[in-house]
Structure formats: C-alpha cells, structure tokens
N, C-alpha and C positions, 0 to 999 in steps of 0.2 A: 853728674853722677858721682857719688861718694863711696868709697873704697875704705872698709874696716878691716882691719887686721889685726891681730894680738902687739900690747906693749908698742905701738906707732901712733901720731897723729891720724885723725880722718882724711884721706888722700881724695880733694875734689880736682877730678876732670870735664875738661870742656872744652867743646869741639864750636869753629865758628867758621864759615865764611861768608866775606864780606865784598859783593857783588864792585866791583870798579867804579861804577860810578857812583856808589852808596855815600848820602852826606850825612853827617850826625853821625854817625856809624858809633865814633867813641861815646859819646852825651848816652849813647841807649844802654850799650854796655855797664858804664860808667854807674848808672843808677842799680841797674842790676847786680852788680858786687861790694855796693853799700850792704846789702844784706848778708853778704860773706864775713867771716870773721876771721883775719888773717894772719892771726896770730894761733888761732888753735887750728886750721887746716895746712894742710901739706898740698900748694894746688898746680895744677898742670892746666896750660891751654892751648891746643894746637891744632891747627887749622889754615886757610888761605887768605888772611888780611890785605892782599891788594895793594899795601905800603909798600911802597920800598926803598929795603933799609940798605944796599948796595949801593955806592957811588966812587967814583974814582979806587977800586980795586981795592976797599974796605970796609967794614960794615960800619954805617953813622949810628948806629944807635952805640957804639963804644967811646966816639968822639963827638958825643950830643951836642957838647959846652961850645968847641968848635963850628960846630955844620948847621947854627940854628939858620942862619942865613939861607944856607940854599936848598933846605926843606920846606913843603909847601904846610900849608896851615892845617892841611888831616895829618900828616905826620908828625910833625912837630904836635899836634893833641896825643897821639899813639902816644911816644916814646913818653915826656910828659904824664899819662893815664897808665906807663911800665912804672915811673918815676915812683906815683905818688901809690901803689900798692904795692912797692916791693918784689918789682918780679923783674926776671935777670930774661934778655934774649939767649937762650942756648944754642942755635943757627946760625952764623957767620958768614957762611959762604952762600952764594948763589943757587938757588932753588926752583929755577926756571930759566931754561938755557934756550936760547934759539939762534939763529944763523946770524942773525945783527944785534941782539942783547942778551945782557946778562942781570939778572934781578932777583933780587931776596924780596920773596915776597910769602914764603910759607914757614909758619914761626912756632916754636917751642919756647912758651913762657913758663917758668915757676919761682915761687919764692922759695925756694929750699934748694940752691943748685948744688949746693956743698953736697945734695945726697944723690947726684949725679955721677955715676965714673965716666961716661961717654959720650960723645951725642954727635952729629954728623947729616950728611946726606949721602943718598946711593944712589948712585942710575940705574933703573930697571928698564930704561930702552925702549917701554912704550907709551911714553908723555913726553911734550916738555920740560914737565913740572918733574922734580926731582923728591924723593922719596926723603921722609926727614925722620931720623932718629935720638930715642935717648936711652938710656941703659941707667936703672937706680938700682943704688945699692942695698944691699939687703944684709942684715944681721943673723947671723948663723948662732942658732943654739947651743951651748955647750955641752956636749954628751954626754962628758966624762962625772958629770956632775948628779947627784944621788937625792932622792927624798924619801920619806916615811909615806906612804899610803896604806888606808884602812881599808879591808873588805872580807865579807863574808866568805867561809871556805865552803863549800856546797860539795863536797867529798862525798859524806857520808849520808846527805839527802837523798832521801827519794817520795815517789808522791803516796804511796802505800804507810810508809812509816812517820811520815806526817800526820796523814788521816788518823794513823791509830795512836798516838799522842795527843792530840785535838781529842776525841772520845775519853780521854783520861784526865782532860781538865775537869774541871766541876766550874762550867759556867751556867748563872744563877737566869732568874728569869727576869733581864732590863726592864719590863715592861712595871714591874714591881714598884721601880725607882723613882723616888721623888725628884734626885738630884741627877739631871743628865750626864754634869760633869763624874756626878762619883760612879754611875754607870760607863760612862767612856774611860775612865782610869783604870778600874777592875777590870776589864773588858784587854783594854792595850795588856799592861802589864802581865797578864797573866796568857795572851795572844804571843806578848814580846819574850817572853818565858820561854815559850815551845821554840820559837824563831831559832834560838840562841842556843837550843837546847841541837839544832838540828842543823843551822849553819851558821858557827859559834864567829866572832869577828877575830881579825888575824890583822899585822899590820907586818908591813914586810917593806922592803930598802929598795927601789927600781931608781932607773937613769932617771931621768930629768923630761926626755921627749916619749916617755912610758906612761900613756892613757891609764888615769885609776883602774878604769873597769879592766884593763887587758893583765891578767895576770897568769899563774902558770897549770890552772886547770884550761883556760882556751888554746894554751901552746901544746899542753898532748893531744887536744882533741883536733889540732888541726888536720 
C-alpha cells in the first residue's frame, strides 16, 4: 500500500507473515521488491517473520558480523535481504514472551529510520505476542508565513443582474461563422467581459495553510 502526501516521498507499507515452517520465504519476497524503487520510497514492513533475532539478551541483527555462526541458514538470508535494501530493524526487544522463552520474532523494517522519533513494544495482556510500535516524524507548516492569492469577489453578484447584463451584450449569430476559432473568441471575451464586470478579480495576502477558495466572503457567511 502506497501512502501520498504533500512535499514527502511516497510512503510504501507492507504487511507479511511468515508461517514457522515456511522455506524460501526470503527468495519470494526478495524477487517481489526488485520491483520497488528504494531510493524514491519511504517503506515500512511489519509483520510476524518467525526469525528470531533475540539471543543471549540481545538483538543479533545489531551484532550480524559476530553471530553469523550461530544463526541458522533462514536468518542469516533475512538479515542479509535487511543488508542488501537498506532497511534498519526498529524492534530490539523481545516480542513474544512466554513462561520458558523469550524471542523477537515480530519486526518493523524501514529504510528511512532517521524519520522515526519512537518505536517499542507494549503488553496488551491478551497474546503472547507483544504489540510493536513506531511513531514518524512529521513536518509542521509554518503559519506565520503569508502568500498572494487570486479570486473573484462575488459581493455584488447576483443571478438577476447577471441575466440582465447578458441581454445587453450584442452576441452575433455563431452559426454565421466560418471560423470556429474566431467564433469561440468573440463569444469568451465578450462572455469574460460581463464575468469581470460582475465578480471583478481581487488578490489579497492569506497565511500559508489558507485554501485559495477560502476567503472572507465564506467567513461572514458562516
């Protein structure tokens, strides 16, 4: 799922779990995000991968270069298929707690961690499986900050005195006209005449998070 937003990269999320005894698991994946471009997405993957990155009261995917030895051949692919697209484990702690173990096994991957302020696990008490989080940052608009917008003032419009402006053009019979174009000219221009004549254009100084259309005939009418 791809996530658009104003002035951000495209934010793709992806949701996976992968069944305990699943072989190939990374090879399937792995082809699937050849078609990803990871340098113009912003991506998140989070899910229950079955790996686990917990051992001796530390996450191995921090001390990969160390622990290749006593990971098994899907893990050692995992961390390796983190390696080779740029994506950071955000999860560190244990994520599935039970009376005799403790294992990280449900993960928050993205290439963009730097635009992360948080990320954790919660007990909510009715799983083993521990609940995992991440908090991104977001860029707040400056308010204070002013621009020129154009629009028509519609004050002194109404649909009577329209009409009877329209009645006072002198438009000719198109049907006359050789030239379509010089028919649709006459036609605008002398149309854009009354427009202008009736809600003339105005440009006026609003903040910065101020919608063109919202100006201060919709603020009395509210």
């Amino acid at each position: 799922m791809d996530l658009i937003f104003p002035n951000t990269k495209p934010i793709t999320i992806g949701i996976f779990y992968r069944p305990p005894d699943q072989r190939n698991f990374i090879e399937s994946i792995s082809n699937e995000f050849t078609l990803l471009n990871f340098e113009s997405n912003e991506v998140y993957l989070l899910g229950d991968f079955n790996f686990n990155l917990y051992d001796n009261q530390k996450c191995i995917f921090k001390n990969f270069a160390r622990s290749t030895k006593s990971v098994d051949s899907e893990t050692k692919n995992y961390i390796e298929f983190c390696l080779l697209f740029g994506l950071e484990q955000l999860i560190l702690t244990p994520t599935r707690i039970t009376c005799n173990s403790s294992s990280l096994i449900d993960y928050i991957l993205t290439n963009f961690s730097d635009r992360i302020s948080q990320s954790g696990v919660i007990d909510v008490g009715m799983s083993d499986h521990q609940l995992t989080f991440c908090t991104r940052k977001i860029t707040k608009m400056k308010v204070n900050d002013h621009k020129l917008i154009t629009f028509r003032c519609s004050e002194n419009y109404s649909e009577d005195l329209f009409d009877e402006a329209l009645k006072k053009v002198n438009f000719p019979d198109y049907e006359v006209f050789f030239d379509i174009n010089a028919a649709y000219s006459d036609f605008f221009s002398k149309l854009s005449k009354v427009v202008n004549q009736m809600a003339p254009e105005k440009t006026k100084r609003v903040k910065s998070t101020t919608q063109e259309w919202y100006d201060g005939e919709i603020i009395r009418k509210r």
